[in-house]
C-alpha positions as CSV (number, residue, x, y, z in Angstrom):
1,X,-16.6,-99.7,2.1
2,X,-13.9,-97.9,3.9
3,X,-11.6,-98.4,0.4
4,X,-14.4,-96.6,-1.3
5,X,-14.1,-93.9,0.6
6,X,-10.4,-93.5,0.8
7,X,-10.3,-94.5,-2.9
8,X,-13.0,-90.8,-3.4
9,X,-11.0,-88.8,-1.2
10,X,-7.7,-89.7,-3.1
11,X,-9.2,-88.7,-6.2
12,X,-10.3,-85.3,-4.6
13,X,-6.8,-84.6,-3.4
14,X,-5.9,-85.7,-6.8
15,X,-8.1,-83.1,-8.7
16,X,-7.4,-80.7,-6.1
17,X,-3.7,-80.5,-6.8
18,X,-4.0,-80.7,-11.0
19,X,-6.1,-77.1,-10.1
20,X,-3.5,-75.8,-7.8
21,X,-6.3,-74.1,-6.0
22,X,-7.0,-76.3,-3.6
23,X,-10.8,-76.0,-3.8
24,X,-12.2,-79.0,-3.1
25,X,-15.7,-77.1,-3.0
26,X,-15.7,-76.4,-6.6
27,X,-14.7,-79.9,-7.2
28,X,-17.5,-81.4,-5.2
29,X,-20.1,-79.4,-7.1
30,X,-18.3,-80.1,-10.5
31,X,-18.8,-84.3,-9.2
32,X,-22.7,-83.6,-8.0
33,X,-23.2,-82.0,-11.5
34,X,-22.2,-85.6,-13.0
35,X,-24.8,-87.2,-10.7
36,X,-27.9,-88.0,-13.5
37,X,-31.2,-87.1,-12.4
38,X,-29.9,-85.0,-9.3
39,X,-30.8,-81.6,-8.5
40,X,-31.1,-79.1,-5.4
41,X,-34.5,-80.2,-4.9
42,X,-32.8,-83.9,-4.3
43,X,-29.8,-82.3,-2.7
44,X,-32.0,-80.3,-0.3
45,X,-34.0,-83.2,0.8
46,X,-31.0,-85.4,1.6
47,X,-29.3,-83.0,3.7
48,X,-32.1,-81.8,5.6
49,X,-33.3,-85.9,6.3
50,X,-30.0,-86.9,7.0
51,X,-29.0,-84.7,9.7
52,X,-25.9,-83.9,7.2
53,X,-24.6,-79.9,7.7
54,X,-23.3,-79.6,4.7
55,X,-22.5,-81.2,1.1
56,X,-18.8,-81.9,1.6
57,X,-20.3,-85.0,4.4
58,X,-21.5,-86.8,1.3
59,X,-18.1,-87.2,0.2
60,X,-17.0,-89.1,3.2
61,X,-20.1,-91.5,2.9
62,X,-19.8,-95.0,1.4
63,X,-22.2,-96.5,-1.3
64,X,-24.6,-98.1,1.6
65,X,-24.6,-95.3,3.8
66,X,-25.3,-92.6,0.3
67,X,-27.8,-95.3,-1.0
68,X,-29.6,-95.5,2.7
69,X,-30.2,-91.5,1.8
70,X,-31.8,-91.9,-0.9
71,X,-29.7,-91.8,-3.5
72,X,-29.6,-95.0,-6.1
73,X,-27.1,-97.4,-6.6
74,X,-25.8,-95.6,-9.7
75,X,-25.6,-92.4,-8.5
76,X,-23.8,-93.4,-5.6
77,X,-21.4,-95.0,-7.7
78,X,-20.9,-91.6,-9.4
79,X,-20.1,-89.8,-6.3
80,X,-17.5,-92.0,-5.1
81,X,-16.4,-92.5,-8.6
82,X,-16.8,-89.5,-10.6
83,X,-15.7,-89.2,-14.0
84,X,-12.1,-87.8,-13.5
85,X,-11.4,-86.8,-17.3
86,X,-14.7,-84.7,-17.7
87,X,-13.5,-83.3,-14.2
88,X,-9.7,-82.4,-15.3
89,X,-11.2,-81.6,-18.8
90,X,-13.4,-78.4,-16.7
91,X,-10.3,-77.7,-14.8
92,X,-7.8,-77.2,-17.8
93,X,-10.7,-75.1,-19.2
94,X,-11.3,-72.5,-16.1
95,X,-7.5,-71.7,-16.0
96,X,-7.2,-71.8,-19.7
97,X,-8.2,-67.6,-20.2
98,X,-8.1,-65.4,-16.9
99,X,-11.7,-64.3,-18.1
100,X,-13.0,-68.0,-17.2
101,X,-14.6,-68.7,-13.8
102,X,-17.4,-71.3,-12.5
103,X,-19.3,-70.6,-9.7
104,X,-21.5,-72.8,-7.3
105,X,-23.9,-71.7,-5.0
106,X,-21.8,-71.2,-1.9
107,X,-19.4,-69.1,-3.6
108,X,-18.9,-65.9,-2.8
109,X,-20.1,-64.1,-6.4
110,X,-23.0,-66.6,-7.0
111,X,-25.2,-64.2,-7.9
112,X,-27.7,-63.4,-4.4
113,X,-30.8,-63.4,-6.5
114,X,-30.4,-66.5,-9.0
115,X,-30.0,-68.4,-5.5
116,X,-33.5,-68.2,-4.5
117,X,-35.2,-69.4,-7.3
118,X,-36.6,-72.6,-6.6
119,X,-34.3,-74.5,-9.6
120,X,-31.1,-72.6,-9.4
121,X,-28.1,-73.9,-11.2
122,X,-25.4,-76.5,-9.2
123,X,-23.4,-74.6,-11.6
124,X,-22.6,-71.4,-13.5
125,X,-19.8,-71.5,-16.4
126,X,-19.0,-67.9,-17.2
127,X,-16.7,-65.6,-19.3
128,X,-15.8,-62.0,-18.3
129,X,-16.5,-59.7,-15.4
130,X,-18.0,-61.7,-12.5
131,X,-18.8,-58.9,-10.1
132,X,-21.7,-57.9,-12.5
133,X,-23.9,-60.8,-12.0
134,X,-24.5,-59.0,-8.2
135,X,-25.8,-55.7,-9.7
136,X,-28.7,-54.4,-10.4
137,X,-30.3,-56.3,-13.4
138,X,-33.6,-56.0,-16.1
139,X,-34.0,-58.7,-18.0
140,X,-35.1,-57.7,-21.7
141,X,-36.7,-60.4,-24.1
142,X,-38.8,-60.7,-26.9
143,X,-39.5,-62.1,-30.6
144,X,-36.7,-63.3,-32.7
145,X,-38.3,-62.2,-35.8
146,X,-39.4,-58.8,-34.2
147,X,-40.6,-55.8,-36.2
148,X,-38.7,-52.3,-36.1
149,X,-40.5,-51.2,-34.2
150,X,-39.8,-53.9,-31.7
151,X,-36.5,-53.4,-32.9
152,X,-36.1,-50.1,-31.8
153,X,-38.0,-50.3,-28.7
154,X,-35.3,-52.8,-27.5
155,X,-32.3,-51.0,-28.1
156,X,-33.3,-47.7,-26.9
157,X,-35.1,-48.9,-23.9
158,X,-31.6,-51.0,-22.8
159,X,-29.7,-47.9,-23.8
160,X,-31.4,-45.9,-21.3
161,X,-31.6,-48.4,-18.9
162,X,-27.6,-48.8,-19.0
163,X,-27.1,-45.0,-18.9
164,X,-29.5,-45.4,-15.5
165,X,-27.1,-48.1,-13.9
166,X,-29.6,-50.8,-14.8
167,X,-27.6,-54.6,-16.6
168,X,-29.4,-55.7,-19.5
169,X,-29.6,-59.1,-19.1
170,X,-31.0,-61.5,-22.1
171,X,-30.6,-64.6,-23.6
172,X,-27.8,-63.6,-27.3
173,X,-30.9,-64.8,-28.8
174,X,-31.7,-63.0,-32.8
175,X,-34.1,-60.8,-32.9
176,X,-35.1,-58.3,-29.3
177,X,-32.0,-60.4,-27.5
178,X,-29.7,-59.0,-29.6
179,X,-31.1,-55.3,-29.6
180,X,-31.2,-55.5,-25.9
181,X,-27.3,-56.5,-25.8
182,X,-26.3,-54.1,-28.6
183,X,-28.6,-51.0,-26.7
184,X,-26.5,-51.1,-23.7
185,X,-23.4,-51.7,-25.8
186,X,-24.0,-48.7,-28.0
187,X,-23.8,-46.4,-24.5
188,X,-20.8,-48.4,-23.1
189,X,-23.1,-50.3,-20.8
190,X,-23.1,-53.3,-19.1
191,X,-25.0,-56.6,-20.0
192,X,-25.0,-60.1,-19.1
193,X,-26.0,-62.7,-22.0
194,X,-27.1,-66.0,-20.7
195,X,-26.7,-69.0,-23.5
196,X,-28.7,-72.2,-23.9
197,X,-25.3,-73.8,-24.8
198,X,-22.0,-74.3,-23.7
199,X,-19.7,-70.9,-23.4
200,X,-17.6,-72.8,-26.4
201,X,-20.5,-73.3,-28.4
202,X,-22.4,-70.1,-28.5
203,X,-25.2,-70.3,-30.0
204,X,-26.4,-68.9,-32.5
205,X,-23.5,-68.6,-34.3
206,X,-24.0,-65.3,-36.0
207,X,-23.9,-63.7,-33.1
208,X,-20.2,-64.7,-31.2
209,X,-18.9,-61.6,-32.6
210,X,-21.1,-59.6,-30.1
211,X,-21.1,-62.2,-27.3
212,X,-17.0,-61.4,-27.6
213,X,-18.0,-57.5,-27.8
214,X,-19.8,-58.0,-24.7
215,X,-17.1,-59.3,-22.4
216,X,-14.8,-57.1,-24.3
217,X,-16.7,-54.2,-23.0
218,X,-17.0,-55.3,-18.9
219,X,-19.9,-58.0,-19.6
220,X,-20.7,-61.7,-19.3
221,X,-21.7,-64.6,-21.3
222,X,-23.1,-66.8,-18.6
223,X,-24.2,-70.5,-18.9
224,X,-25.6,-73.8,-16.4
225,X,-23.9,-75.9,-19.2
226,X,-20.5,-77.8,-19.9
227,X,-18.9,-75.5,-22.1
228,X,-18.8,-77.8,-24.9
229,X,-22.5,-78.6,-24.6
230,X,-24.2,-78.2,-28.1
231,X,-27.3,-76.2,-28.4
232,X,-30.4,-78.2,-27.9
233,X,-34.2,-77.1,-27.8
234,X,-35.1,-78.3,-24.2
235,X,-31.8,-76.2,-22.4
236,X,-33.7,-72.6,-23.7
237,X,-36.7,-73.1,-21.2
238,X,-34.5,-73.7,-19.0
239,X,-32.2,-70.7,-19.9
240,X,-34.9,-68.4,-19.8
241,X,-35.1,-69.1,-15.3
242,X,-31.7,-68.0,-15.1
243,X,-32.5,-64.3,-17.1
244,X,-35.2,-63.8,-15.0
245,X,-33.6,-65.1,-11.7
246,X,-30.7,-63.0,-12.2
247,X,-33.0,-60.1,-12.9
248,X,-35.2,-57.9,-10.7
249,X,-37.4,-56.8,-13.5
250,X,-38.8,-59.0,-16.8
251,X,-39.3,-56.5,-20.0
252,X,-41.2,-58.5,-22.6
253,X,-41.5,-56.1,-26.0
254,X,-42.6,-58.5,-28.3
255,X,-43.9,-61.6,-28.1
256,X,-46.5,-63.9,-29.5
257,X,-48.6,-65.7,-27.3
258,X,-47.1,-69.2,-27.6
259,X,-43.7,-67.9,-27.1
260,X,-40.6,-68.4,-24.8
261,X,-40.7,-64.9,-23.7
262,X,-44.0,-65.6,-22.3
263,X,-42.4,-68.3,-20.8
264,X,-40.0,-66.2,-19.6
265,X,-43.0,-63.5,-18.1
266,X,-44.0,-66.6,-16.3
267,X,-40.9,-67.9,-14.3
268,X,-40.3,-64.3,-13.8
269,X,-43.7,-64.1,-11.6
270,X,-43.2,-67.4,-10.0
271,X,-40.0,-65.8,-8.5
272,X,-41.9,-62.9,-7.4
273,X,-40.4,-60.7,-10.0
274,X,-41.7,-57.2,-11.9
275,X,-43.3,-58.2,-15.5
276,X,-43.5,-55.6,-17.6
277,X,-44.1,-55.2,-21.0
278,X,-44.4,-52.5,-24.0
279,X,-47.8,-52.2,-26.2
280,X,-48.1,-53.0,-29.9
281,X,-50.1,-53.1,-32.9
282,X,-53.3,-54.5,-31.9
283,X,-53.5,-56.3,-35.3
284,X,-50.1,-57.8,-35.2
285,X,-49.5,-61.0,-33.9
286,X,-45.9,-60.2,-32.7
287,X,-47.9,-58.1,-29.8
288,X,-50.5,-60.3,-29.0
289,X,-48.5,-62.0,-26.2
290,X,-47.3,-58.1,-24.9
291,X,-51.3,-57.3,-24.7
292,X,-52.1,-60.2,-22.8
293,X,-49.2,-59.9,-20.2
294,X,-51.2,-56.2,-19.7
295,X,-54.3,-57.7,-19.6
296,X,-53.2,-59.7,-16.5
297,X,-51.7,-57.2,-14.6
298,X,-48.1,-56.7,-16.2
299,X,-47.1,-52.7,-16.7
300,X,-47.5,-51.1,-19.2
301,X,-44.1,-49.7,-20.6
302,X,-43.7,-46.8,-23.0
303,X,-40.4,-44.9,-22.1
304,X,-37.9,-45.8,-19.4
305,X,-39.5,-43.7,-16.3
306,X,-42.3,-46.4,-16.4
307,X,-39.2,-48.8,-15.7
308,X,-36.9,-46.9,-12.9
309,X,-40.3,-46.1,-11.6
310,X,-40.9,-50.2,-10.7
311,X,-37.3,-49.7,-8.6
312,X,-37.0,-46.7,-6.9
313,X,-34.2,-47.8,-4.8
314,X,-32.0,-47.5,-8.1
315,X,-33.5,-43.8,-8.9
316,X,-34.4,-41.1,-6.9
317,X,-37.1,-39.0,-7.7
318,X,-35.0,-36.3,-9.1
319,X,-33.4,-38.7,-11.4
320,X,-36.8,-39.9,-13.0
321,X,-37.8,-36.2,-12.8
322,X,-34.6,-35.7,-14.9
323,X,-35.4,-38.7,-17.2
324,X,-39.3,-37.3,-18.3
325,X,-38.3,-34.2,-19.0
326,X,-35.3,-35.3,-21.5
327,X,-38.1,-37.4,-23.0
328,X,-40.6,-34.7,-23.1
329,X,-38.2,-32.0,-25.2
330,X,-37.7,-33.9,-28.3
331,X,-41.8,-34.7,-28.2
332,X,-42.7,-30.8,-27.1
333,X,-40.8,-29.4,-29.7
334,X,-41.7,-31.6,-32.6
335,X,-45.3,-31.7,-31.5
336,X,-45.5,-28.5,-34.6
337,X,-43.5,-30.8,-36.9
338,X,-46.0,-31.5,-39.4
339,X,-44.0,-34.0,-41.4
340,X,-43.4,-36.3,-38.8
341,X,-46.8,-36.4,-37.8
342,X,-47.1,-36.9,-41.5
343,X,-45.9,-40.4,-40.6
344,X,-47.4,-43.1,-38.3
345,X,-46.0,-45.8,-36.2
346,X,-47.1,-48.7,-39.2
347,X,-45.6,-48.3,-42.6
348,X,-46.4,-44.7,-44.5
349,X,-46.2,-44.4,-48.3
350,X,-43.9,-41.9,-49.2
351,X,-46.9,-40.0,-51.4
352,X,-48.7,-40.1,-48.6
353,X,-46.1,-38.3,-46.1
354,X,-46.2,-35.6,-48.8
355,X,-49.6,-35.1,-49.5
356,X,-50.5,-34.8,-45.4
357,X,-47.4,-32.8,-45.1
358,X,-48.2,-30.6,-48.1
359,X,-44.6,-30.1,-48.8
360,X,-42.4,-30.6,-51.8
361,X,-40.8,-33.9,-52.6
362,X,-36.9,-32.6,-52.4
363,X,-37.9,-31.6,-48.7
364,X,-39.6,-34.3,-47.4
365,X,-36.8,-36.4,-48.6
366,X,-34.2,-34.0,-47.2
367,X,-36.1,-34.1,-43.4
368,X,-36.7,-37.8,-43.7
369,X,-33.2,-38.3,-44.1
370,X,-32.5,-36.3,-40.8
371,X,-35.3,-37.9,-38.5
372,X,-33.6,-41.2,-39.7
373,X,-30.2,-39.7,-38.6
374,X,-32.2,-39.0,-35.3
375,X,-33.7,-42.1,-35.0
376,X,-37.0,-40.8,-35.2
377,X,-38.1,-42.8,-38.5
378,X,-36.9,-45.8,-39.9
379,X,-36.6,-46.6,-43.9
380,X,-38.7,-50.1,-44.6
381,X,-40.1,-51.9,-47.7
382,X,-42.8,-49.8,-48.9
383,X,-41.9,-46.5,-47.0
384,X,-41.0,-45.0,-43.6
385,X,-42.0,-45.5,-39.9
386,X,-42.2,-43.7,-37.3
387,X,-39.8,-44.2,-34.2
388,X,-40.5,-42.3,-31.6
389,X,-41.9,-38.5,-31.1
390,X,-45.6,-37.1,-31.2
């Protein structure tokens, strides 16, 4: 038994000199992370039964002495004999780009908030700036197949929210994920995009050109799993606990009501955080899971005061003051624009836009074309819609 032990901590000083960082805490977590079938719940148990202060005892246990705590023979075995090439293989990756790091929970930029959930990760693998997994954060989620309205909702609401200070935090999923990111982008903001893969195989595909844009511009692509992990349906639920635990506020904008952004609405409230969510068509199914969150006591969002007004510690009154009356202009002074209420929030038919509007064809078209610009309407299959405004 004493070999095993001075066999582990061999391999320790071995690892510890291959990172030439000497942290043996990162390489204990890196070995629990091996351990099948162990969590913090397990972790949390041992240590508080065992009398142990902290994790780096384990290491200088023998098999008996870890199996007498409860672990099993086999994940005993793992502890004292880890798997040393996966181990150098995460080393040569963290100092392979400057913008690599992986964080544990007693590390200093773990973010504060992810640490109290009840799962949170042994491990976080991440890519960019660090710092911002600490600030202030809303998490933004939704349909993958949303409609433009749901579309727009997304992007302008995260733009706003980034020119408040607020991350954008959501999962680089198609659809309201990638609207979120792209919001905050489009306004030099900050966002945080956690996977449900590795860092080295983001998923979905498609979209690596903006999870590079995002760390590019001061963000993070953020994951629990080995870098190389593949994509695999059971790791999204459990992606969807770190957007919300990172985040002080869940913003579902569309959703159906079997969805994972309801899932996400629910871990959200199980760690006591704001759900919010915006209102939709009554008769589309894409808003069906929005209504319900309302029903049950999420708020109501319909521009981004209802959101700064959830965390006034970010805004003060003036701010928000500030905020409704920039949002109130464009809707005060178009509230005579007799085109644009020529269109509604569901597709319009171009004839009729001109036959409410009682206007000529060549100036309908002409305005259209400038409340598009203005990202008031938006062109679809079949005719126009309206964006925002009266």
């Amino acid at each position: 038994m004493a070999q095993e032990v001075q066999n582990s901590s061999a391999r320790l000083a071995e690892l510890a000199d291959i990172s030439e960082t000497g942290n043996d805490h990162l390489i204990q977590w890196l070995i629990l992370e091996q351990i099948p079938q162990f969590g913090p719940a397990k972790l949390a148990k041992i240590i508080e039964n065992s009398g142990i202060e902290a994790i780096q005892q384990l290491f200088a246990l023998d098999s008996k002495s870890l199996i007498h705590l409860g672990l099993s023979s086999s994940q005993a075995r793992i502890l004292i004999e880890p798997d040393m090439g996966l181990l150098n293989r995460h080393i040569r990756w963290l100092k392979s780009d400057p913008a690599h790091f992986i964080l544990f929970p007693q590390h200093s930029a773990y973010p504060r908030l992810l640490a109290n959930i009840s799962r949170p990760p042994f491990l976080l693998f991440g890519r960019g700036n660090k710092t911002l997994l600490n600030t202030p954060q809303v998490a933004v989620v939704g349909s993958r197949n949303p409609s433009m309205y749901g579309k727009h909702c997304a992007f302008d609401l995260s733009a706003q929210m980034a020119l408040n200070g607020v991350c954008v935090t959501s999962g680089l999923a198609l659809g309201i994920d990638t609207c979120a990111h792209q919001g905050a982008l489009s306004v030099n903001g900050q966002t945080i995009a956690v996977l449900g893969s590795g860092l080295e195989k983001c998923y979905p595909k498609r979209n690596r050109p903006l999870g590079a844009e995002i760390v590019e511009n001061g963000g993070v692509l953020l994951s629990e799993f080995s870098p190389w992990c593949e994509p695999k349906a059971e790791n999204f639920p459990r992606r969807n606990r770190i957007v919300s635990g990172l985040s002080m506020g869940v913003l579902i904008v569309e959703a159906a009501l079997k969805s994972g952004s309801l899932i996400t609405a629910r871990l959200g409230l199980e760690q006591n955080r704001e759900v919010m969510a915006i209102p939709g068509n009554i008769n589309s199914p894409l808003s069906a899971g929005s209504h319900y969150l309302i029903q049950q006591g999420a708020k109501l969002v319909t521009n981004i005061s209802d959101i700064l007004e959830e965390f006034q510690h970010l805004s003060s009154k003036s701010q928000i003051d500030a905020v409704k009356k920039v949002q109130k202009r464009p809707c005060e002074s178009l509230a005579s624009d007799t085109l644009l209420d020529s269109v509604e929030h569901d597709v319009t038919a171009l004839d009729a836009i001109m036959q409410r509007s009682n206007l000529p064809i060549k100036q309908v078209l002409a305005q259209l074309l400038e409340y598009e610009l203005r990202g008031l309407v938006a062109s679809v299959p079949g005719g126009y819609i309206k964006l925002r405004g009266k």
